[in-house]
Backbone bond lengths (Angstrom), bond angles and torsions (degrees), N, CA, C in turn:
res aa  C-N    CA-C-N  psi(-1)  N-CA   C-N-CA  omega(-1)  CA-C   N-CA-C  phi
1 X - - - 1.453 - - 1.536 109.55 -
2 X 1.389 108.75 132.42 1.892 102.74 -177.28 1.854 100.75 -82.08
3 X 1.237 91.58 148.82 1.368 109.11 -178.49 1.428 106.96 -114.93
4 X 1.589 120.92 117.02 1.617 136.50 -169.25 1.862 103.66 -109.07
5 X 1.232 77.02 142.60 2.239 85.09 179.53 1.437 102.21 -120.12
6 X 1.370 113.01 154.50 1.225 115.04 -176.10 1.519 111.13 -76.00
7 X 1.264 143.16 141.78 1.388 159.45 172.85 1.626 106.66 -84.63
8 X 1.515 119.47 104.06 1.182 113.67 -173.22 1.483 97.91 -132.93
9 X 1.811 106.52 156.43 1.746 112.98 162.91 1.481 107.02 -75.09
10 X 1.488 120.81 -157.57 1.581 124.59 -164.42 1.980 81.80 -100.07
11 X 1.439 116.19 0.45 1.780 88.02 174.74 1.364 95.32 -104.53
12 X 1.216 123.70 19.40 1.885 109.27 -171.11 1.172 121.38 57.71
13 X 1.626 120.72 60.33 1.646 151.54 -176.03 1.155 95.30 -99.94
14 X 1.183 145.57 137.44 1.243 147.26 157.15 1.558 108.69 -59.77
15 X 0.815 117.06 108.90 1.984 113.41 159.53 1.490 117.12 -86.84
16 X 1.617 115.73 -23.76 1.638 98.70 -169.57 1.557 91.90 139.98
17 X 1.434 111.50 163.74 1.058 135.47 -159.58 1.698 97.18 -115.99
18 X 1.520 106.69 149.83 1.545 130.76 -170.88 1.376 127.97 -141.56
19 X 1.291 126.62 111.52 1.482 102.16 -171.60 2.237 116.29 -58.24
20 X 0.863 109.43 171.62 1.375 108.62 -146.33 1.776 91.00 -84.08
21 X 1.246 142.68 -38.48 1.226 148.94 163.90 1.607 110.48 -36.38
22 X 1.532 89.41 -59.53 1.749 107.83 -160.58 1.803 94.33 -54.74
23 X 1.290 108.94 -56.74 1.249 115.44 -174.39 1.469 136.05 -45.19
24 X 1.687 97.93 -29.65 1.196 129.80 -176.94 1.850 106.64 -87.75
25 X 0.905 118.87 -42.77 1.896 132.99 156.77 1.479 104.53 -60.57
26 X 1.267 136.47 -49.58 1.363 120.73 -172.91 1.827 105.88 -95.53
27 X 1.212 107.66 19.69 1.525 93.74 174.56 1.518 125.56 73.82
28 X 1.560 136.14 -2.26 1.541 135.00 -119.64 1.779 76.11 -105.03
29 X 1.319 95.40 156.86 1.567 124.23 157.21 1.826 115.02 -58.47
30 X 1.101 104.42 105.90 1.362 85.98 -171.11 2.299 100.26 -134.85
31 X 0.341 129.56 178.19 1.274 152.56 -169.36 2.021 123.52 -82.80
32 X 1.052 111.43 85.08 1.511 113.27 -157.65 1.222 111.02 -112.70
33 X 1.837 130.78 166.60 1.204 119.78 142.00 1.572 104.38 -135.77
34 X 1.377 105.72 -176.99 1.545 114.16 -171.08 1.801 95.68 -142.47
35 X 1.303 116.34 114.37 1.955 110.23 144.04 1.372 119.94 -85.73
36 X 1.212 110.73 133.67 1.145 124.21 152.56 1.792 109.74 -84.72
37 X 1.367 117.16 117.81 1.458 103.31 152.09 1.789 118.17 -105.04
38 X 1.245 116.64 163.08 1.101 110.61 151.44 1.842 117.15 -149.31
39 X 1.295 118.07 162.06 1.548 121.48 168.96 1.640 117.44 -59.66
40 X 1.441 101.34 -175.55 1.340 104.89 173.73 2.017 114.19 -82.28
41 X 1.197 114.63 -17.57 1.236 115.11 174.67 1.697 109.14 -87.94
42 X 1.695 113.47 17.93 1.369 109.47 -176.80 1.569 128.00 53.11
43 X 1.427 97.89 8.55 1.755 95.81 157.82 1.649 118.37 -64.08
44 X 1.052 127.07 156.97 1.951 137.35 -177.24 1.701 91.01 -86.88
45 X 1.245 113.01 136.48 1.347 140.36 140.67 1.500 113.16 -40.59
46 X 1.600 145.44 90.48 1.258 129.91 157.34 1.632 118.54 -98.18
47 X 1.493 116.13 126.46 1.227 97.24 154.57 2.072 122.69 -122.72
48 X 1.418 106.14 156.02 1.026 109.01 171.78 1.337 137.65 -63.51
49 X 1.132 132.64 112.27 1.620 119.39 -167.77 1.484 113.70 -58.10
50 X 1.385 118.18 146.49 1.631 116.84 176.62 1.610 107.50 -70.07
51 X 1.515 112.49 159.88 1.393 138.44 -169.52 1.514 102.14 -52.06
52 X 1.238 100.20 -40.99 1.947 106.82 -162.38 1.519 105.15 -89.37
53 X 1.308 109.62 8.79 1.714 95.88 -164.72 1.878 109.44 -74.66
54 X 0.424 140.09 147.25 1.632 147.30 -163.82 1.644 114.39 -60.97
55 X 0.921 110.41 -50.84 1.625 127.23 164.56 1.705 120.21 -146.42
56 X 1.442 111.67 131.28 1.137 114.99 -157.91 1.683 136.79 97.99
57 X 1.373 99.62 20.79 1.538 111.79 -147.95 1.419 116.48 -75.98
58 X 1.529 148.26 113.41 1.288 128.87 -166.46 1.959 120.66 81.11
59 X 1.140 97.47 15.98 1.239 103.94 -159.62 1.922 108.92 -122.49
60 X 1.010 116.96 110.36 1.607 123.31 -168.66 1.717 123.11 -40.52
61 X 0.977 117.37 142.48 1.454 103.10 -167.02 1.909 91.34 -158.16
62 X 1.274 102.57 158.32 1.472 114.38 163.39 1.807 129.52 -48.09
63 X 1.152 133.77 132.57 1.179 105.88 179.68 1.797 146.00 19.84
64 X 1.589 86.02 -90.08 1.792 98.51 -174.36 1.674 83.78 -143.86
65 X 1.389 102.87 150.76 1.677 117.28 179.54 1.679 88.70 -160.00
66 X 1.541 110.92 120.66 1.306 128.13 165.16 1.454 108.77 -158.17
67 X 1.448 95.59 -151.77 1.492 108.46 -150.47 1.821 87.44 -124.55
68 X 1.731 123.27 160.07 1.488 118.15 160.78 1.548 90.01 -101.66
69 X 1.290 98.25 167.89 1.792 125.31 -172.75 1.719 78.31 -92.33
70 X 1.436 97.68 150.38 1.703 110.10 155.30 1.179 135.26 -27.98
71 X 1.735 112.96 -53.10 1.709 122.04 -177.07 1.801 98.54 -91.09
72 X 1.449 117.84 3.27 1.412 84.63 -175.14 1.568 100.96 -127.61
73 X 1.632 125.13 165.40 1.275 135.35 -160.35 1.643 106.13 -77.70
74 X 1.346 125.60 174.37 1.281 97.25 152.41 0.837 150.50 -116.06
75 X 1.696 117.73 35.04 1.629 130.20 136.75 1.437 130.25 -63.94
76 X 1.633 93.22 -7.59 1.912 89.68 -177.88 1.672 109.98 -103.82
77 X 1.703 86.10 -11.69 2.160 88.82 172.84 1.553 88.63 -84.23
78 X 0.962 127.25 -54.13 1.524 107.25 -177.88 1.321 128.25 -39.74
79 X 1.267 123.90 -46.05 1.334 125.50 -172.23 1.295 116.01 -88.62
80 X 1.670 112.09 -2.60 2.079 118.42 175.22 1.464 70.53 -100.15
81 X 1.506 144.52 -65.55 1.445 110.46 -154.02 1.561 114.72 -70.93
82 X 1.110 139.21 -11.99 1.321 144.35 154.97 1.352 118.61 -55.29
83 X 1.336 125.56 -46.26 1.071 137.76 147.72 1.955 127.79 -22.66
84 X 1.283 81.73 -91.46 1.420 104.92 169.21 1.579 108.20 -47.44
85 X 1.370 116.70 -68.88 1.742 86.04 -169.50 1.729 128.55 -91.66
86 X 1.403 102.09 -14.69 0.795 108.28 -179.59 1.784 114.96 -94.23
87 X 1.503 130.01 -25.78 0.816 122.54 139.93 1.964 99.59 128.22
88 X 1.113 108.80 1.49 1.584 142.56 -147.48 1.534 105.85 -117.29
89 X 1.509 118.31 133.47 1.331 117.49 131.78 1.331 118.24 -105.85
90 X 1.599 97.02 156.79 1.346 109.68 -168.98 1.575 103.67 -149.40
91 X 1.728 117.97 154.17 1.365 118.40 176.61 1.326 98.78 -98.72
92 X 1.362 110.35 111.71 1.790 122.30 158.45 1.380 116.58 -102.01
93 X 1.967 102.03 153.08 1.128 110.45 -167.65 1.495 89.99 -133.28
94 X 1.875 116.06 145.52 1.152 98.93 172.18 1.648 117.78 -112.39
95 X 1.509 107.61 153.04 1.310 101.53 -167.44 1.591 102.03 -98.85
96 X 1.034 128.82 -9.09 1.581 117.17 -147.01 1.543 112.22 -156.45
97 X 1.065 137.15 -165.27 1.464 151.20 138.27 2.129 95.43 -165.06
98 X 1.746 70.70 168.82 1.798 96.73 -177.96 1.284 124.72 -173.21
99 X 1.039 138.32 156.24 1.487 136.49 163.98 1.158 113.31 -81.04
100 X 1.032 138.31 138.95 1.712 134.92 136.08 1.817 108.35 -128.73
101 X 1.432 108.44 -174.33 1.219 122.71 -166.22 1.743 90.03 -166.81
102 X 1.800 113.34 116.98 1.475 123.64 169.50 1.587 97.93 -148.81
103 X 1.561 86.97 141.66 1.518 120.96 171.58 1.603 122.68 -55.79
104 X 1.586 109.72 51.01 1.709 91.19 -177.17 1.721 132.49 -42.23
105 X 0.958 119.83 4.91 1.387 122.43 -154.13 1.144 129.38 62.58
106 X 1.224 133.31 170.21 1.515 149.47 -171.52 1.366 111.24 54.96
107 X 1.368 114.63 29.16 1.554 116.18 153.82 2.141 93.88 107.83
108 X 1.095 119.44 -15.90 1.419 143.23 173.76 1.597 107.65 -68.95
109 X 1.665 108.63 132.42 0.896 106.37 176.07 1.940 101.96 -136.51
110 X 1.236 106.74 160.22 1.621 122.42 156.10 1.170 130.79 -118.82
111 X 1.807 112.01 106.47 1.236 119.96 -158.42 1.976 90.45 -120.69
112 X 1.230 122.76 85.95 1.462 120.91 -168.33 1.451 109.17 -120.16
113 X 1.299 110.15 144.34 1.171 129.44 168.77 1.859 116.56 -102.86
114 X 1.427 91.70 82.92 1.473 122.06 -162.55 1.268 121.27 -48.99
115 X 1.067 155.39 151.90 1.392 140.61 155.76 1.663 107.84 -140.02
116 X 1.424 131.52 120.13 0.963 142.93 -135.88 1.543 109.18 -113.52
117 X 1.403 131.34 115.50 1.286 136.18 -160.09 1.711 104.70 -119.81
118 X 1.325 91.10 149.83 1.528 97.71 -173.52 1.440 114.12 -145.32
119 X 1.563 131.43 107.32 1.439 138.13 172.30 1.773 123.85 -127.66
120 X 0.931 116.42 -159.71 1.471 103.32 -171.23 1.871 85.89 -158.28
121 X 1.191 89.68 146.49 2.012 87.68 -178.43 1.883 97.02 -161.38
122 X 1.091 116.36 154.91 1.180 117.15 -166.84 1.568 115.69 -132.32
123 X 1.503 91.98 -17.57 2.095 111.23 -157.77 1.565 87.25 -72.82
124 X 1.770 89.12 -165.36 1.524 102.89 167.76 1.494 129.71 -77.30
125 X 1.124 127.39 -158.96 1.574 116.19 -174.52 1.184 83.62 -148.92
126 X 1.585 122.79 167.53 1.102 145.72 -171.92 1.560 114.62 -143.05
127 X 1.248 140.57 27.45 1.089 149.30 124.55 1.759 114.03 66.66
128 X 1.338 117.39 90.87 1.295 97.73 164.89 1.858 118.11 -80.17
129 X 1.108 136.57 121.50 1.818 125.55 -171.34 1.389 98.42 -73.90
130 X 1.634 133.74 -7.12 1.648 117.80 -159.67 1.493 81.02 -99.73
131 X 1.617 138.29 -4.22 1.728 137.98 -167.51 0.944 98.61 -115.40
132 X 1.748 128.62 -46.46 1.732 116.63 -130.83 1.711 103.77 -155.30
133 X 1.486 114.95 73.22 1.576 104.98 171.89 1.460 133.08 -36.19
134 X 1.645 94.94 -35.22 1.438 87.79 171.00 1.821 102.12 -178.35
135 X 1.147 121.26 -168.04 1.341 109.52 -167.58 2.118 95.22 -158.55
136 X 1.187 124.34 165.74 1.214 147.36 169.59 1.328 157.84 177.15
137 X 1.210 144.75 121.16 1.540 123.29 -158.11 1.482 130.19 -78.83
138 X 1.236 106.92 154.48 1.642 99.13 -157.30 1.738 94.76 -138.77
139 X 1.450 126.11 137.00 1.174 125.66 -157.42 2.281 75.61 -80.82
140 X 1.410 96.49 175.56 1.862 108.78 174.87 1.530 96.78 -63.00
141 X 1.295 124.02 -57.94 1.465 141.76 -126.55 1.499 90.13 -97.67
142 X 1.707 132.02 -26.58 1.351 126.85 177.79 2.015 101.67 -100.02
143 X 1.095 114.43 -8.18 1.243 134.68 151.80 2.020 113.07 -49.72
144 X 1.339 98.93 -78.40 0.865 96.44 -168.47 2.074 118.80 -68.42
145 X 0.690 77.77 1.45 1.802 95.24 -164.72 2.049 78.56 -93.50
146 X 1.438 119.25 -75.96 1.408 106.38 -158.88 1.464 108.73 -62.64
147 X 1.610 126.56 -7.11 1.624 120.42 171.07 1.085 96.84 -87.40
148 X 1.001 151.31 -54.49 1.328 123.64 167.89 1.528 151.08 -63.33
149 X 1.171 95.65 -6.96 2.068 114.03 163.91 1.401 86.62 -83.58
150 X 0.988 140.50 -38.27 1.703 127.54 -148.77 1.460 103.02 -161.53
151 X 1.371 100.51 73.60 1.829 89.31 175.24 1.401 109.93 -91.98
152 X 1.107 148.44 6.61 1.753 161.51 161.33 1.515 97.13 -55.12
153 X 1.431 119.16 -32.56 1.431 113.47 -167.79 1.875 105.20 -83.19
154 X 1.402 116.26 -7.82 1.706 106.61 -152.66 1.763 79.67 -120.01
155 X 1.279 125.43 161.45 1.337 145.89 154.79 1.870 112.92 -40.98
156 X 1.290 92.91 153.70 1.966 88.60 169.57 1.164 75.67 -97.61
157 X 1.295 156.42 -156.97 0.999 149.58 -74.60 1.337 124.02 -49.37
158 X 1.800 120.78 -44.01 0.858 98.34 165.41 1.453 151.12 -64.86
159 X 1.918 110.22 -10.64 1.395 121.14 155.24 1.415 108.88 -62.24
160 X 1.030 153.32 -15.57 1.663 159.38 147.25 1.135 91.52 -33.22
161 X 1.354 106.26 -115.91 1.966 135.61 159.52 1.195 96.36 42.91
162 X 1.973 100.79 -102.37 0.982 107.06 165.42 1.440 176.98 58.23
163 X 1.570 105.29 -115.57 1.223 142.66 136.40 1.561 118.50 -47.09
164 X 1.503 116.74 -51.01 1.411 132.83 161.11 1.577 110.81 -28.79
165 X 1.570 94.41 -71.75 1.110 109.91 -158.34 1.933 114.01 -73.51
166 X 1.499 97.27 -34.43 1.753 103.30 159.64 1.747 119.79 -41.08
167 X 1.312 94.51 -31.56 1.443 92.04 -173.21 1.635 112.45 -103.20
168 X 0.819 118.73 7.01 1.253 135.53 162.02 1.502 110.98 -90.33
169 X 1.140 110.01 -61.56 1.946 98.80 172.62 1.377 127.66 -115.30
């Protein structure tokens, strides 16, 4: 099934719909969100991207990072993509939005108009394998220490994120 992202200016205008590849090859402004989870000891939620994912494959990232569908807000793509790969509901709150623009490689880019989610969950997970090899918590401070011994292993965007989000709290 093709998967389309919304096409937006820097005020969040709708321009039109894109299949989700194309969008990602031409660079376009398109419409994003990000969760943050974390536990009760305030460690971050990481999960690993699955083997097959198209760009980015095997490679550590924040929670959930997708796109909202056209008819829905983007607290309600958050909580079907929370859903879906991780296997979970959860109450998110959002703190933020932003632009960025990073070089995934292979000619792919992420040019998103972010919106930044924040929950805390503790239970089990339920795992989609075609989204999420695997997932684990990581205190900030042992975070920041393993992106920097090895930042090849974590997403550009989510080294964006981030940073975003450091400056926010």
């Amino acid at each position: 099934m093709e998967e389309f992202v919304v096409l937006v200016n820097s005020q969040d205008e709708v321009l039109g719909l894109m299949e989700k590849q194309q969008a990602h090859i031409n660079g376009l402004l398109h419409r994003a969100f990000s969760v943050f989870l974390f536990n009760s000891k305030g460690e971050m939620l990481l999960q690993k991207r699955a083997s097959e994912k198209y760009h980015s494959p095997l490679k550590w990232t924040n929670a959930v990072c997708s796109h909202p569908r056209i008819e829905e807000t983007y607290l309600e793509g958050a909580k079907r993509r929370v859903k879906e790969e991780l296997g979970i509901d959860v109450e998110l709150s959002e703190k933020f939005d932003f632009i960025y623009k990073a070089d995934v490689g292979n000619g792919l880019w992420e040019h998103e108009l972010d919106h930044v989610f924040v929950g805390t969950f503790e239970e089990e997970f339920h795992l989609n394998k075609d989204e999420v090899d695997e997932v684990r918590y990581i205190s900030l401070e042992d975070l920041d220490k393993e992106m920097s011994e090895n930042p090849g292993n974590f997403t550009e965007w989510f080294k964006i994120i981030l940073e975003e989000y450091k400056h926010h709290f």
